[in-house]
Structure formats: structure tokens, C-alpha cells
TIPAPA-109022 format. One record per residue (C-alpha): residue in three letters; y, x, z. Coordinates in Angstrom, 3 decimals. Each point is the difference from the previous one (the first is absolute). Layout:
N
<atom><residuo>ALA</residuo><py>Y</py><px>X</px><pz>Z</pz></atom>
...
//
This chain:
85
<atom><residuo>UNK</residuo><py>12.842</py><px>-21.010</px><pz>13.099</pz></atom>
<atom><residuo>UNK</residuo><py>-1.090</py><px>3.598</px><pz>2.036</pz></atom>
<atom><residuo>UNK</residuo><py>-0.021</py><px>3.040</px><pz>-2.594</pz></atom>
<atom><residuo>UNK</residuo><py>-2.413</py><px>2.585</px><pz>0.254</pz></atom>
<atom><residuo>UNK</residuo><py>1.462</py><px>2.974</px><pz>2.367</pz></atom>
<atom><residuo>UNK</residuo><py>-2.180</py><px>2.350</px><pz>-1.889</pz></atom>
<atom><residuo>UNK</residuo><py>1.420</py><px>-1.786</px><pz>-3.736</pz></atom>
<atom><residuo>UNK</residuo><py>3.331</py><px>-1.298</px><pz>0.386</pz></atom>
<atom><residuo>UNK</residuo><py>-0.291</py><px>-1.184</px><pz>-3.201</pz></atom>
<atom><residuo>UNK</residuo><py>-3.409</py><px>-1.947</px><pz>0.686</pz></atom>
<atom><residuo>UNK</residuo><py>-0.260</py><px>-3.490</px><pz>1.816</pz></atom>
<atom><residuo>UNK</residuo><py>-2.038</py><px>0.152</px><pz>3.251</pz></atom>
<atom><residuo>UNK</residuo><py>-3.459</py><px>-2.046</px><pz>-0.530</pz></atom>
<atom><residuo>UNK</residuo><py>-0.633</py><px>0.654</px><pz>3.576</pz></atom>
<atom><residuo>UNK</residuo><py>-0.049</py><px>1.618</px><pz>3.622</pz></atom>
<atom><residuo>UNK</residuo><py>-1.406</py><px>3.223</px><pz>1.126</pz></atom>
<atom><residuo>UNK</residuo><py>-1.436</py><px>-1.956</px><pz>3.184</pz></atom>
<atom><residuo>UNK</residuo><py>0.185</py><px>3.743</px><pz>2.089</pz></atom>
<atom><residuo>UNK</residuo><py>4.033</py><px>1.091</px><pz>-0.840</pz></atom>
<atom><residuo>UNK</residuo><py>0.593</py><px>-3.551</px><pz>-1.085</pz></atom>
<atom><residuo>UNK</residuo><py>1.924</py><px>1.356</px><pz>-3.093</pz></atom>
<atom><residuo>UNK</residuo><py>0.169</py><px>-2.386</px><pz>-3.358</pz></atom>
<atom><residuo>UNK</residuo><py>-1.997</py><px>1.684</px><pz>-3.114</pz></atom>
<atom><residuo>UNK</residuo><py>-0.432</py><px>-0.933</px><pz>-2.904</pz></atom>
<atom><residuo>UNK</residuo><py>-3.501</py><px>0.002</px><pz>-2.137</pz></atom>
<atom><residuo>UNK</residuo><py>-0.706</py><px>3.653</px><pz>-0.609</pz></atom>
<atom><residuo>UNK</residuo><py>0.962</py><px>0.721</px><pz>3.484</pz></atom>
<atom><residuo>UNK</residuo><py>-2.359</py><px>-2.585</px><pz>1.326</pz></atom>
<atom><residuo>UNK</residuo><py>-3.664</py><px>0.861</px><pz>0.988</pz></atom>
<atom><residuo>UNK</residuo><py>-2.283</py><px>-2.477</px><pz>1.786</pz></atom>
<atom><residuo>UNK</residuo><py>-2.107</py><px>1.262</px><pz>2.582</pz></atom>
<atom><residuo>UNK</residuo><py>-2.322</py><px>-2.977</px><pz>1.520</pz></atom>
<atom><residuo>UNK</residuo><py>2.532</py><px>-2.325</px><pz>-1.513</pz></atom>
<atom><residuo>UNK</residuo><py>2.822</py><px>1.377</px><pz>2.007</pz></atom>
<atom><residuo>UNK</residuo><py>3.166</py><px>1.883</px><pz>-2.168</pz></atom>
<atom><residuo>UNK</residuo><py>0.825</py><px>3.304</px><pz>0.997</pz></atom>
<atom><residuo>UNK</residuo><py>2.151</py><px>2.754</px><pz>-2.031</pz></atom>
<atom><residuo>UNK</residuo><py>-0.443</py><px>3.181</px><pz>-0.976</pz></atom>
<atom><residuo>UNK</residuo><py>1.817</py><px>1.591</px><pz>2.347</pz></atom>
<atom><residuo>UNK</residuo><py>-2.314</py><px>-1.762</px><pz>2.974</pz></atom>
<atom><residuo>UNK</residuo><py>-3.081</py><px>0.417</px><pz>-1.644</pz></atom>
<atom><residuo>UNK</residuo><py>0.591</py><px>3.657</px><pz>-0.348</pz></atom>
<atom><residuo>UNK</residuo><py>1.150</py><px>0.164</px><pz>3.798</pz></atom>
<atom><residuo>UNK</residuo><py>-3.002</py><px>-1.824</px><pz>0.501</pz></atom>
<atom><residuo>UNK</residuo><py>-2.496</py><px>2.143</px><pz>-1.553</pz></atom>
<atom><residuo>UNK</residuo><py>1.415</py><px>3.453</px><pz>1.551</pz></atom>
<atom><residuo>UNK</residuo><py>-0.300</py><px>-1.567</px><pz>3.469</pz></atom>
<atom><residuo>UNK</residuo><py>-3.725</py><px>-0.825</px><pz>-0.311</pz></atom>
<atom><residuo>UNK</residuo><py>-0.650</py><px>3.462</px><pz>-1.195</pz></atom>
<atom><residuo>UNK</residuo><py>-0.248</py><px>1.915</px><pz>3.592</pz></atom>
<atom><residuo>UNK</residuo><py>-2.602</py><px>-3.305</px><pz>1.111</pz></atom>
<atom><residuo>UNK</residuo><py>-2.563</py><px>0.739</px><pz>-2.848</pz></atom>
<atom><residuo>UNK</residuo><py>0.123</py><px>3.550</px><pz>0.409</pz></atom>
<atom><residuo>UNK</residuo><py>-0.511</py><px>-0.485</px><pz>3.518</pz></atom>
<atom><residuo>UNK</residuo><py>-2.558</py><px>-2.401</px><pz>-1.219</pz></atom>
<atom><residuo>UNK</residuo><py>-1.786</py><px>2.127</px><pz>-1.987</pz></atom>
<atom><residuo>UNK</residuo><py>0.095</py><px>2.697</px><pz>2.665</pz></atom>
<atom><residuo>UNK</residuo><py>-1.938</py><px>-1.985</px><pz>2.581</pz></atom>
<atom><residuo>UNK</residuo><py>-2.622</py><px>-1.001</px><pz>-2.599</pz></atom>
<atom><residuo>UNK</residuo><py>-0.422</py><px>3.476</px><pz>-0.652</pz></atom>
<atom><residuo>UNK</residuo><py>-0.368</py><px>1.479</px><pz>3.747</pz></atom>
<atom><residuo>UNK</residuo><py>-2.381</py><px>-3.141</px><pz>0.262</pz></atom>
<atom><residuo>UNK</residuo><py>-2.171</py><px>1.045</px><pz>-3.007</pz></atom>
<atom><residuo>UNK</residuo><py>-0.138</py><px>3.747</px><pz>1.539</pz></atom>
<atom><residuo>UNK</residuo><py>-0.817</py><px>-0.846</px><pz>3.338</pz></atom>
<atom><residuo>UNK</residuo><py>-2.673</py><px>-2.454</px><pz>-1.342</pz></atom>
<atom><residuo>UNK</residuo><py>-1.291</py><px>3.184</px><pz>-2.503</pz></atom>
<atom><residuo>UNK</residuo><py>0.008</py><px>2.705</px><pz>3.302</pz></atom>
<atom><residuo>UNK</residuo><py>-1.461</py><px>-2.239</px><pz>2.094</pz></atom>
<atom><residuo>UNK</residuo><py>-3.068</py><px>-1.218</px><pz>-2.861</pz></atom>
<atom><residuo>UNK</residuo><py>-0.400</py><px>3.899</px><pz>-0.400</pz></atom>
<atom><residuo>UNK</residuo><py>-0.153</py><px>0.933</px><pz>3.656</pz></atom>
<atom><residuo>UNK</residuo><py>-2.666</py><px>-2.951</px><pz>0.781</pz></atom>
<atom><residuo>UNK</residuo><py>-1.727</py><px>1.192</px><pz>-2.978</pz></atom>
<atom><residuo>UNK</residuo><py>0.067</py><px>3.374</px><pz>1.087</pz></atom>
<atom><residuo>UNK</residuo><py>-1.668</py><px>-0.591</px><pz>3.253</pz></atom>
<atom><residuo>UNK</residuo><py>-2.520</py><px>-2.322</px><pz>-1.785</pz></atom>
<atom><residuo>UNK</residuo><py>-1.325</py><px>2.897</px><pz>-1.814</pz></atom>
<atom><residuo>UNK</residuo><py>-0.442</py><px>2.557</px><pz>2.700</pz></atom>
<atom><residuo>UNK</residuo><py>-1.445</py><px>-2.767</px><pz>2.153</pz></atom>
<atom><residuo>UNK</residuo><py>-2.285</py><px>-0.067</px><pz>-2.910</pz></atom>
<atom><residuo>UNK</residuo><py>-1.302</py><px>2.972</px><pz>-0.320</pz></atom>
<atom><residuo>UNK</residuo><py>0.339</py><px>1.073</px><pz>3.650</pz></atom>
<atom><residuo>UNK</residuo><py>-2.274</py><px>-2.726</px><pz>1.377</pz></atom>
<atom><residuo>UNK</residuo><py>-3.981</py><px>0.602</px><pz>1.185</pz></atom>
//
């Protein structure tokens, strides 16, 4: 039977299914029924940072260009408003 290469002293209960590493329970976390380790899951997580702040930085630009261009239409609704006979 595998050990653990985190716990030497543990058995391995499974696979990390990205490095393909035995762990044993506490290493283990299921994502979507698939094992994965810490050490991937961390990886994991500081990759996808960059994509959501890009993410997030697109919504943004989208919600200010929607705001300017609301206020500029609104703007010229006004004066065409007041300015017409």
C-alpha cells in the first residue's frame, strides 16, 4: 500500500488526480468528486486569481461606460427639453 508523501506515517486513501501523488485522508479534498491535495488546490486557487480580477475589471469598465453613456443621453434629453419651441 502507497503512503501519504505529505505523512509518511499515514496510509494513502487516494490520488491527487492533478500531481497524481497518494494522500491520505486529511490530505484529501473532493472537488466535484475528483481528489486533489493541498498543494494543487492551493496552486489552483493562485492561478485563477489574475482571471477574476481581470473579471471584475471588465465588469467594472462595462458598468462605467453604461453610467457615462446613461448620463450623457440624459444630458442631452434635458437641454432638448427645455430648448425646444
Amino acid at each position: 500500500m502507497a503512503q501519504c508523501d505529505f505523512h509518511p506515517d499515514r496510509p494513502g486513501v487516494g490520488i491527487c488526480m492533478r500531481c497524481r501523488t497518494p494522500i491520505c485522508a486529511a490530505c484529501c479534498t473532493r472537488v466535484f468528486g475528483i481528489n486533489h491535495c493541498h498543494a494543487c488546490l492551493k496552486a489552483l486557487a493562485q492561478r485563477r486569481d489574475p482571471e477574476r480580477r481581470r473579471a471584475a475589471e471588465a465588469a467594472k469598465a462595462v458598468l462605467l461606460l453604461g453610467l457615462v453613456f446613461l448620463l450623457f443621453t440624459g444630458a442631452f434629453w434635458l437641454i432638448e427639453g427645455r430648448f425646444a419651441p
